[in-house]
C-alpha positions in Angstrom: -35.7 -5.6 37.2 -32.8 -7.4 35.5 -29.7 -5.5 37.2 -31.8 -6.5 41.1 -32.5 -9.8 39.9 -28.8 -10.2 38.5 -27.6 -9.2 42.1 -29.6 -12.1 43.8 -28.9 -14.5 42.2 -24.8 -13.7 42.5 -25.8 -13.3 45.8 -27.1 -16.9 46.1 -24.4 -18.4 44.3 -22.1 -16.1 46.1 -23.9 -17.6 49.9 -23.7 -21.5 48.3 -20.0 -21.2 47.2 -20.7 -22.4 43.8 -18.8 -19.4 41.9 -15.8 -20.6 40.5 -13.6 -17.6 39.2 -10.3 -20.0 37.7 -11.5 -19.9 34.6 -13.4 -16.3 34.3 -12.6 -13.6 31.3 -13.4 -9.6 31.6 -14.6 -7.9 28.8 -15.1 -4.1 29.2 -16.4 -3.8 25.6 -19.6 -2.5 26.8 -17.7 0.2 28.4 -18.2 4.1 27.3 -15.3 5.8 26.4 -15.3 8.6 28.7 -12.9 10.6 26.5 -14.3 9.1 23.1 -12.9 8.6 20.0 -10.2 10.8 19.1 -11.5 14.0 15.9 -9.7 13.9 13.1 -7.2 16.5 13.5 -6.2 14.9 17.0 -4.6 11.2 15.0 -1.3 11.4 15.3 0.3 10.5 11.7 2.9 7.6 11.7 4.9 8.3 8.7 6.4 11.4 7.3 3.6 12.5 4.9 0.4 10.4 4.4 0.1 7.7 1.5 -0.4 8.6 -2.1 -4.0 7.1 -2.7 -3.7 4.4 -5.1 -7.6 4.0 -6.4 
């Protein structure tokens, strides 16, 4: 119900020219990873050997 209602209403703003985009921010947070995050033994290491833990 919400995505049909969601698409009426832009559609109504959309008809009354009311939609002002100049000040508009995308956020693709929500966004699935369609590789997802990378295993263990695929992170690439930055330094020459890893860092003596210190605890």
């Amino acid at each position: 119900m919400w995505p049909r209602l969601h698409e009426v209403l832009l559609a109504k703003l959309r008809g009354a020219n009311v939609l002002d985009f100049s000040r508009a921010a995308v956020d693709g947070s929500h966004i699935r990873a369609s590789k997802g995050a990378p295993r263990r033994d695929e992170v690439l290491l930055t330094g020459a050997e890893p860092a003596a833990n210190t605890t």
